[in-house]
C-alpha positions, 0 to 999 in steps of 0.5 A: 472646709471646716476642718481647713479653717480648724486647722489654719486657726491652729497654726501661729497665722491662724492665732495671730489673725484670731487676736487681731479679729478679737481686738477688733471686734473689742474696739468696735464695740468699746466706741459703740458703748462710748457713743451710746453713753454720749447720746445718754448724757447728751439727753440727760443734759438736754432735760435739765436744761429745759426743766430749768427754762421751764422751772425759770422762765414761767413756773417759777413767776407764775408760782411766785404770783399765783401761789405764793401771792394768791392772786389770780390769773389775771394779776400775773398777767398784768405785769408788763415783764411777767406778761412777755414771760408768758407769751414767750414762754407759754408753750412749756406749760401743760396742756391743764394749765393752758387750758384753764388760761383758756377758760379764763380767758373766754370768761373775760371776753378773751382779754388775759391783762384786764378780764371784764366778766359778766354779772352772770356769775363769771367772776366767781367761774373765774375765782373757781379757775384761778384757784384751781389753776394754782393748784394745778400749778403748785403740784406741777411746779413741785414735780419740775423742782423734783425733777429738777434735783434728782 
């Protein structure tokens, strides 16, 4: 059997068919790379879009207050426009960042826009997060921005 095939592969037919399976098989493969490499740029373009609502619809006004600013959590929070960036676009913070507007939140009796702390030392928890969460914030948002360009 093998030596049938060896020998019709010999012949003109055999060469002709040989070509053609190799062709074939090189067009196969050339629109596998191509569909790969599509799905890479797709992704890649797909990140970058995202990093940039990140970086545009809530770290960069979180930063600008917070850091930039050195106000507190509340003091973004206040601001109408700033207040509907966070609630629309609060889930692409980390998981840190929400936590430490949690543990704001429930120092102020749950209220994020105009917190009342006890006179049990709450504030100064609240100061401790506030400073830790730009803190947070600064080194995230500078991570995004590295992202970002490269």
């Amino acid at each position: 059997m093998l030596k049938k095939i060896t020998t019709y592969i010999m012949n003109d037919d055999g060469k002709l068919i040989a070509a053609a399976i190799g062709a074939l098989v090189a067009i196969i493969i050339f629109i596998i790379k191509d569909i790969i490499m599509y799905e890479i740029r797709e992704s890649k373009k797909r990140k970058k879009l995202l990093l940039d609502r990140k970086l545009t619809s809530i770290y960069g006004p979180l930063f600008a207050v917070c850091v930039t600013g050195q106000n507190s959590i509340s003091t973004f929070m206040k601001d109408d426009s700033l207040f509907e960036k966070y609630t629309t676009n609060g889930h692409l913070l980390s998981d840190k960042l929400i936590t430490y507007i949690g543990e704001y939140q429930k120092l102020g009796r749950g209220d994020l826009r105009d917190p009342v702390f006890s006179a049990g030392g709450d504030g100064q928890k609240a100061l401790e997060i506030s400073i830790a969460f730009s803190k947070c914030l600064e080194n995230e948002f500078r991570k995004l921005r590295k992202k970002y360009i490269a």
